[in-house]
Steps between C-alpha positions, in 0.01 A plus 500: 500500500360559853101572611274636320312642743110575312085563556297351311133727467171379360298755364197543315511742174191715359395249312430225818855287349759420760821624469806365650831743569816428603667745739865441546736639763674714289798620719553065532524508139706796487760279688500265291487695155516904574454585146213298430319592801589828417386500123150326713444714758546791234291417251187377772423151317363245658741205441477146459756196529662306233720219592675314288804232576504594849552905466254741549456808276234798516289580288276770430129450462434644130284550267161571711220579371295830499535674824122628636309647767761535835768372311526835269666822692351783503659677275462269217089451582506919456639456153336157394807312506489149538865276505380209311868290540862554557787301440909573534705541224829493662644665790371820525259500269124370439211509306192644589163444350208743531166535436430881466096590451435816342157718446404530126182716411338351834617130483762325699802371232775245589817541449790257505866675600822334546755656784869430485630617848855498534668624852790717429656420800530124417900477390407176258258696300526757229357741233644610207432586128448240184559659197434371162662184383886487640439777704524768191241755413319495179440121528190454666419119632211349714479562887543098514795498204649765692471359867629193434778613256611754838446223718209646718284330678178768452458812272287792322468655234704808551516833350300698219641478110379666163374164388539631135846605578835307593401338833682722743346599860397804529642566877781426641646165536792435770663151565678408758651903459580491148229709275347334269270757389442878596219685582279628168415858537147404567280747780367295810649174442601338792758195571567248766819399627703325821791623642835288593387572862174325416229802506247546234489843274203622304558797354525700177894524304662649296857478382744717549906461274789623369741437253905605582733549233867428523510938431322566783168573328153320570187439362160391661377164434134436415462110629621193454310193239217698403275496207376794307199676689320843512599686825253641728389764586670636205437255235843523326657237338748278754809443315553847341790698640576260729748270627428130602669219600453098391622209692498137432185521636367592180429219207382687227723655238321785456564751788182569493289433240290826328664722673472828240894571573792379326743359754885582587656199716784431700606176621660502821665182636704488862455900474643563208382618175545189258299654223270804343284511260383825363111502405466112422433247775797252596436199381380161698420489849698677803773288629450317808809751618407829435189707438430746217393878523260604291440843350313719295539915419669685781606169642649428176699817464607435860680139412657683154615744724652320805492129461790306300570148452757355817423801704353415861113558529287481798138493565337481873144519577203480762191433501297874753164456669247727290323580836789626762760540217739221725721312241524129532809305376433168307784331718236555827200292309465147495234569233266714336206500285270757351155503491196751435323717748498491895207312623543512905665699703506513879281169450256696331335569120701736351425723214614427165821624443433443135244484235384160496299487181701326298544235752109440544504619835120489524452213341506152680839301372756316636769666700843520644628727788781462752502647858686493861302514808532766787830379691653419193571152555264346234433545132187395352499426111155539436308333144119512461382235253306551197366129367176287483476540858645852596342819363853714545490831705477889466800711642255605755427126534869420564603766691199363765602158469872600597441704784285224679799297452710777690731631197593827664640650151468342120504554166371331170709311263390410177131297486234415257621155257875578672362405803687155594544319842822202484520320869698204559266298715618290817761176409505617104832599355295772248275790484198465324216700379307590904166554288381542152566839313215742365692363131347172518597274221744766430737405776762753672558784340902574437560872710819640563562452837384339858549511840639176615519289870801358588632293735898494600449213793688244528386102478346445850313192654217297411159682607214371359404256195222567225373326229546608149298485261116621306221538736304382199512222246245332227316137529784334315774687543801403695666833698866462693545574860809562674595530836683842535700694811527831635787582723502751805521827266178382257736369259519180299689237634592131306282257615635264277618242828108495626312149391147621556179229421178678395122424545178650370222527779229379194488337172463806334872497435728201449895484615665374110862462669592819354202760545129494625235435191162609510179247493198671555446886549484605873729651831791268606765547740872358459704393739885446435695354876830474588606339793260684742479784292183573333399787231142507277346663272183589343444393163164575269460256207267692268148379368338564174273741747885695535496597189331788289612425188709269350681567152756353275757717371416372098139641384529376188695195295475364148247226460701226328613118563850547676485860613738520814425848743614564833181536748605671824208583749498786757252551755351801640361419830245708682767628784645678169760310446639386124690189520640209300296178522782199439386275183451209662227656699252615200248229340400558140206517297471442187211556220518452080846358559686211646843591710675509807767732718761372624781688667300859414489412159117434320605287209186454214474097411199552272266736354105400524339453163343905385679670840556785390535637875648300824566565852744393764347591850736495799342353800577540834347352805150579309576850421500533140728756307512692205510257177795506262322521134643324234391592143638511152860664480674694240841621422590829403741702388558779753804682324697365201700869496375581140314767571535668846339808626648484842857569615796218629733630709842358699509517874799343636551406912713610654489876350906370365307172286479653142393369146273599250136395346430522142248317217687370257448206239530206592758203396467146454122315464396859611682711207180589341370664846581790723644431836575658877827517516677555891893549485613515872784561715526432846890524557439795710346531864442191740262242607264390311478667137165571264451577176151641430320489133169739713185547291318789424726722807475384818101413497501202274293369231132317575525116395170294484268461772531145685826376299580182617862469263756746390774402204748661366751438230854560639838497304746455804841504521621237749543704750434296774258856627111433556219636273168681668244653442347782775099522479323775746158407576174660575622594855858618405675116652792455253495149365804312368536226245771334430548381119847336518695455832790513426502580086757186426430546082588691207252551188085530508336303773133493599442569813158449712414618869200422709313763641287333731797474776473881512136520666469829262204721612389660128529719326891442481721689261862334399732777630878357366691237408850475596830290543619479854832395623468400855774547767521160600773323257559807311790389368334239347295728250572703229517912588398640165289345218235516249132337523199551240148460524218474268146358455406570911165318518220398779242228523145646639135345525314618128206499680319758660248567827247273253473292265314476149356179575264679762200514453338817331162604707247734636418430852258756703427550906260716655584608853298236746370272241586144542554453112683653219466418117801367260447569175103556525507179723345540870697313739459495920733592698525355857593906630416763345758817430502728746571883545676621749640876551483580124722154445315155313569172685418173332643107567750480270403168393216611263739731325743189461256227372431806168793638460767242579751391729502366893478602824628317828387606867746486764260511827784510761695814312135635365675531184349487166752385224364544107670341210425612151789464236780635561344748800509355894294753688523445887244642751461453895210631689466834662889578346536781213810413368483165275748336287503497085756236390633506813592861519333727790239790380240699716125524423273740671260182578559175638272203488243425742302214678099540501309225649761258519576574094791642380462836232770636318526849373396431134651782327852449669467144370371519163728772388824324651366222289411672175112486524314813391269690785203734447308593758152649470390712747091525392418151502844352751591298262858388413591351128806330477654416188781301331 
C-alpha cells in the first residue's frame, strides 16, 4: 500500500493525562485512497489504524467524550454549547450530541440535544419525506415504524396534524417531486425543502392550480390530500365551494372526514373522465392510476356544467413562495416538509412568525426543528430531549441552541410527546430509538409524517469493525456480542467470513461461547481480535446500588396451592433508565408460603397454616423490590348481558370489514341466558381483518382492580380466526389477550387467560373483544362468521389495604416523648416522634408492633418497605415519590434520618395503611386508632 509517512505527539491534557495523537501524511494517504483521505481531511478527525488480514483501513476516532475548556470554539462557549459525542451514520451524514445549558429563574439547567447533520453536497446521502404507513396520508405510524418501513437510516418526526382529526400534515409534503400534500391555508407557517440542484429552501407556500376542461373552460383548484380545516385569516370552512384533488396518496375513504359539504367527484384515470358522481362520494379508495377531483357548491355547478364522463380533463399545479410571490414546481424538489414558525434567520433568533401558544412555546418540552447553515451545504435536524435526564427547551431556548450550532435559517416542526429521534448507529443494519421520548412508558407516538436520511451509496470497502451489543447486562444474565463491519460510506457490511476470539479484561464478565455473562457488578472491557485486528468495548454490569427500584409487573396473585402467575421484573435505575431484568437474574423471597419461580413464573406449593397474607420479594444483588401480595381470591361476574346500562357497538378494520353486534338469547347449555352476539364479515378490504364487539364506545368498561384471570364463555364456529380481548390500562397501553388462537371448535367452550403476562398498571378497563383474521394464511380461515359470548368474568384479591384480623387499638404520642400508651398501657419508645415543619415523624416500627404488619430496611437503597395485608408501601430517604403496591404516587414529605434513626412521615403512612390520625395541637399529641 506504500508509506505511511506519520508524527507521533505526546501531550498532556487539562487534567495532567497524557494523550497520544496520530498525525498522518494526509496527501500520502490521499495516494493511496483519495476518497478516504478526502472524507478525513474533511471532516478534521483524528484517525487511528485498524489492520486486519494484512489490509489497512481508516478509521475515525468516535464517540469522544465531552469536549471542555480549549477544546470548545468560541462560538459554542458564547452559547453554552458543549459536543458531548459524535458518530457517522453513513456517508454524509452524522450524529451529533449536545449538551446545551440554559438560565432558569437564576440557575444553570442542562440540556441534552441530539444533531443530525447531513451535507447536501454529499451525492450518497439524502432527505426526503415519510408519510404515514405505505407512504399514504391519514395513516399515521411511529418515526421508527416509518423509517425502517422507507428504508432510512435516521428520521423525525415531521409535520403538524389535528391529532383529533384524520392524520394529515398540515404543510406541504413533496417527494421526490410528486405532492403528497399541499399547503393548508394557515398564516406564518413555514416549510423546508431541497432542491434537485441540492440547495435548501425555507420559506412560506402556498399552492397555486387549475383545472382544464375538454370545452375550454377552467376552474381553480384548492389543494391536493387535504383534510377539512378552518382557513385563516378568514376562518371559512376549507372544502366549501371548492375544488380538490385526491391521489393514491390518500388511504382514507372519506375525502375528508367532517367536512360540512356534500361532495361531487370525478374519477379521472390516464386523463380521462372514467366516472362522476353527483353529490355522493365515489366509492373505495382512488385508483393507483388516476386521482379524483373533489367539489363542493360553485365547484360543483362547474363539473355539472363542463365535465362529462370520457371527455379529456387536465389539472396542473405549483406550489408560489408566500414571501416574493416566485412559484416553485414540485418536479424541481427532491423533498419538502412543513413545519411551524421561522426560528433563525440570517443565523439569528427570529420572531415568531406564528402564535405559539398552543404549541407551549414558553414552556420547557421536547422539540424538533430542521435548519441549513450559511453556505448552504449542511442541514442540521435539530431534537431537544425531554426525559429523566433532559428538562426540554423554550422556543427562545432552541432558537439559542441552534444558532451556536451555526443554522443560518430554521423552522420548527412538530415537538412536545411527537418529538422522536431514530439513528442507525455505526455497523447496525436498523434505526433505533437515539434517546428516550418525553412519553415514557408510552413509547413513540404514531404522527403523520417524518423527515427521513437516506443513503443511495453503493457497497464500498471494509473500514472499521465494532462490537455489537448492550453496554449493560445483570449478574446472571448472559448478553450476545457480535463482531460487526462498516464499509467506506458508514454502511454495514457482512462480516459473516471474520473468526474473531474474545476476552474480558476482569472476571466481572465471563466469555459462555456465545455471549459475555455477568458475575459480579462492576466496569469491564471486551475485547473481540481478529487476526491483528482489535476492537473493545465498554461494558457496565449493574449492582443492586444501580438500581432505584425494582418491581415485578404482578402486584397481586391469588393465595392458593397451585396458583401459576407470570412474574416479570423491571428496573428503574438511578441514570433514569426503565429496563427489563432477565429471570434468571432475580432471587426470591418468600414469607407465609412455600414456592418457587422458575422461568418468570412464581408457582404456590403450599399455603402456611392461618396465612391469610403472603409475599414473594424479588431480590436482586441485595436490592430488594416491591413484594407481590398474595391473598384470598374471588371470582366475579363482570357482565352476564342481562341487564346492561352501557352500549356495544361493531367496529370493523379495515373501514370495508363489516358485521353486526346484538344481545340475543342464548342456545345450547346457555338457552336460559342472554348472550353477546358478533356476526362479522371480513370479505372486503386487505391485510389483516378485525371484528370489534367495543364496550361502552370507545373508552371501555372498568374491570376489577389487580385481576390476575379473565374467562369467557365462547360459542365459536371453527373458524380457524383467533379470539381477544383488548384491555386499556391506567396509562392508556392497550393490552391484548388472546382466548383461543386459532378458534378450531364449534359449540360453548370455556375459555381462561392469564393476566399477569400483561404487566397491567391499574386501574384497567376491558375496551373490546373481537375475532381477528390475520393476513398470514388467510386462506386458511373462514371470512365471515358468527361468535357469542356470555358470563365475562375476572379473578381479583377479596381483600382489601387491611385485614379484620388486625388488631383494634388506641395508641397515643406526644411530640418528643420517648413513650406512647396502647390502650391505657405506657410503653418506651427508643425515639421519640418528632415535629418537623408542621409534619410528625416517628420509627415506623412502634406503629407496626400495635397495629400490625412488617417493615424491612434496605440500608444500601435507604428504602423503607411496609407490609400490612394486602398494602406494600415503599419509602426511600430524602425521595417524595414512594410506591403503594408497586404503583408510583407523590407525597409532599419524604422520610428522614435523625441521629443515625430513620423517621417516616406518620400520617403518609398510617393513612396509606388504613390507621386513623388525630393530631392535637394543645397538648402535641397524636392518637392513632384502628
Amino acid at each position: 500500500m506504500g508509506e505511511l509517512s506519520n508524527k507521533m505527539v505526546v501531550r498532556r491534557d487539562e487534567t495532567g493525562t497524557n494523550q497520544i495523537q496520530v498525525n498522518l501524511d494526509l496527501e500520502v494517504v490521499e495516494r493511496q485512497n483519495s476518497k478516504l483521505a478526502h472524507l478525513v481531511a474533511k471532516s478534521g478527525k483524528r484517525i487511528a489504524l485498524v489492520t486486519l488480514a494484512g489490509l489497512i483501513w481508516i478509521q475515525p476516532v468516535i464517540g469522544i467524550g465531552p469536549i471542555a475548556g480549549p477544546a470548545l470554539t468560541a462560538e459554542a462557549a458564547a452559547s453554552q454549547t458543549v459536543k458531548l459525542s459524535e458518530e457517522m451514520i453513513t456517508s454524509g451524514a452524522k450524529l451529533v450530541k449536545y449538551e446545551y445549558t440554559v438560565t432558569r429563574s437564576g440557575k444553570p439547567v442542562k440540556v441534552l440535544t441530539d444533531v443530525i447533520e447531513v451535507d447536501l453536497t454529499n451525492p450518497y446521502v439524502q432527505l426526503d419525506v415519510m408519510t404515514g404507513k405505505g407512504g399514504q396520508v391519514t395513516t399515521r405510524q411511529s418515526v421508527e415504524g416509518m423509517a425502517k418501513e422507507t428504508g432510512a437510516v435516521a428520521g423525525v418526526n415531521g409535520d403538524f396534524f389535528a391529532t383529533g382529526g384524520q392524520g394529515v400534515p398540515m404543510g406541504p409534503a413533496v417527494s421526490k417531486g410528486t405532492v403528497v400534500t399541499s399547503p393548508a391555508q394557515l398564516q406564518g407557517m413555514y416549510a423546508f425543502a431541497v432542491r434537485n440542484d441540492g440547495t435548501p429552501l425555507i420559506d412560506r407556500f402556498g399552492f397555486s392550480g387549475t383545472v382544464f376542461a375538454e370545452d375550454g373552460s377552467t376552474f381553480p383548484l384548492a389543494g391536493i390530500n387535504q383534510e377539512s380545516y378552518m382557513t385563516e385569516p378568514d376562518k371559512a370552512y376549507s372544502h366549501v365551494n371548492k375544488m380538490f384533488i385526491y391521489t393514491s396518496a390518500w388511504k382514507a375513504e372519506e375525502r375528508p372526514a367532517a367536512s360540512s359539504t356534500t361532495p361531487t367527484e370525478v374519477l379521472v384515470q390516464g386523463g380521462v373522465i372514467t366516472q362522476i358522481s353527483i353529490k355522493a362520494a365515489i366509492p373505495g379508495p382512488v385508483p393507483a392510476d388516476g386521482y379524483i377531483l373533489r367539489a363542493h357548491g360553485t365547484a360543483a355547478d362547474y363539473v355539472a356544467a363542463h365535465l362529462q364522463v370520457g371527455q379529456r380533463v387536465d389539472a396542473v399545479y405549483q406550489l408560489q413562495s408566500l414571501t416574493d410571490g416566485q412559484l416553485v414546481d414540485p418536479a424541481d424538489l427532491k423533498m419538502m416538509i412543513g413545519g411551524h414558525t421561522l426560528l433563525v434567520d440570517q443565523g439569528k433568533a427570529s420572531a415568531f412568525t406564528r402564535s405559539t401558544t398552543s404549541i407551549s412555546g414558553g414552556s420547557a418540552v421536547a422539540r424538533t426543528a430542521v435548519g441549513y447553515s450559511k453556505d448552504g451545504k449542511t442541514a442540521y435536524i435539530i431534537t431537544a430531549e425531554k426525559n429523566s435526564n433532559s428538562t426540554g427547551l423554550t422556543l427562545k431556548e432552541l432558537q439559542g441552541f441552534m444558532t451556536g450550532i451555526g443554522v443560518w435559517k430554521g423552522l420548527n416542526l412538530d415537538g412536545g410527546g411527537s418529538t422522536t429521534m431514530v439513528t442507525r448507529p455505526l455497523a447496525e443494519t436498523t434505526p433505533q430509538l437515539t434517546f428516550t421520548t418525553s412519553n415514557g412508558a408510552a413509547g413513540q407516538r404514531a404522527v403523520a409524517n417524518g423527515l427521513g436520511v437516506f443513503t443511495t451509496a453503493p457497497q464500498g470497502s471494509l473500514l472499521g469493525l465494532k462490537v455489537s451489543g448492550s453496554s449493560t447486562l445483570f449478574i446472571g444474565q448472559t448478553v450476545p456480542y457480535a463482531l460487526k463491519g462498516y464499509d467506506t460510506y458508514y454502511n454495514p457490511i457482512d462480516t459473516s467470513g471474520i473468526q474473531a476470539s474474545w476476552q474480558a479484561s476482569n472476571g466481572n464478565v465471563v466469555w459462555t461461547g456465545s455471549g459475555f455473562k455477568g458475575v459480579k457488578a462492576g466496569m469491564a472491557k471486551i475485547t473481540a481480535t481478529s487476526g491483528q485486528a482489535k476492537t473493545s468495548m465498554d461494558v457496565k454490569v449493574l449492582g443492586g446500588t444501580d438500581l432505584e427500584s425494582l418491581t415485578p409487573g404482578t402486584t397481586f396473585a391469588p393465595l392458593q396451592a397451585g396458583t401459576s402467575v407470570t412474574v416479570a421484573v423491571t428496573a428503574k435505575l438511578k441514570d433514569g433508565r426503565t429496563v427489563d431484568v432477565p429471570a434468571e437474574s432475580v432471587k426470591w423471597t418468600f414469607s407465609g408460603m412455600k414456592a418457587s419461580v422458575q422461568g418468570g413464573v412464581l408457582t404456590v406449593q403450599s399455603v402456611n397454616n392461618g396465612a391469610k397474607f403472603a409475599y414473594a420479594t424479588p431480590v436482586y444483588d441485595g436490592f430488594n423490590g416491591t413484594p407481590i401480595v398474595l391473598s384470598a381470591s374471588t371470582e366475579t361476574i363482570w357482565e352476564s348481558f342481562e341487564n346492561m346500562t352501557y352500549p356495544i357497538s361493531f367496529t370493523g378494520l379495515p373501514a370495508e370489514a363489516k358485521g353486526t353486534v346484538s344481545i340475543v338469547q342464548g342456545t345450547g347449555e346457555h338457552a336460559n341466558s342472554k348472550v353477546l352476539k358478533l356476526d362479522y364479515d371480513l370479505t372486503g378490504g386487505t391485510g389483516s381483518k378485525f371484528a370489534y364487539a367495543q364496550f361502552n364506545g370507545t373508552s371501555g368498561r372498568a374491570i376489577p382492580d389487580n385481576a390476575t384471570t379473565l374467562t369467557v364463555d365462547v360459542l365459536g364456529d371453527a373458524s380457524l380466526n383467533w379470539v381477544r380481548a383488548e384491555l386499556s390500562d391506567a396509562d392508556g397501553k392497550p393490552v391484548y389477550i388472546d382466548l383461543a388462537r386459532p378458534m378450531d371448535y364449534t359449540g360453548w367452550k370455556t375459555l381462561t387467560a392469564d393476566l399477569t403476562a400483561g404487566n397491567i398498571k391499574f386501574p384497567a378497563k376491558l375496551k373490546r373483544l373481537y375475532v381477528v383474521n390475520v393476513e398470514e394464511g388467510q386462506d386458511e380461515r373462514a371470512l365471515t362468521g358468527s361468535v357469542s359470548f356470555d358470563n365475562v368474568r375476572f379473578t381479583a384479591p377479596a381483600a382489601g389495604g387491611s385485614s379484620p384480623d388486625f388488631p383494634s387499638a388506641k395508641a397515643v404520642m406526644v411530640i418528643g416523648q420517648k413513650s406512647m400508651t396502647v390502650n391505657g398501657k405506657k410503653q418506651n419508645l427508643e425515639v421519640a416522634p418528632l415535629l418537623k415543619d408542621n409534619t410528625t415523624y416517628v420509627p415506623i416500627k412502634y406503629v407496626l408492633d400495635v397495629f400490625g404488619g412488617n417493615a424491612a430496611w434496605n440500608g444500601a437503597a435507604k428504602k423503607i418497605t411496609v407490609t400490612r395485608g394486602a398494602t406494600v408501601l415503599e419509602l426511600t430517604v430524602g425521595q417524595k415519590t414512594f410506591l403503594l403496591n408497586g404503583v408510583s404516587s407523590k407525597a409532599e414529605v419524604s422520610p428522614i434520618i435523625v441521629n443515625g434513626r430513620t423517621l417516616v412521615p406518620l400520617r403518609l403512612v398510617s393513612e396509606q395503611l388504613g390507621i386513623g390520625v388525630n393530631w392535637e395541637q394543645k397538648t402535641k399529641s397524636i392518637t392513632l386508632e384502628s
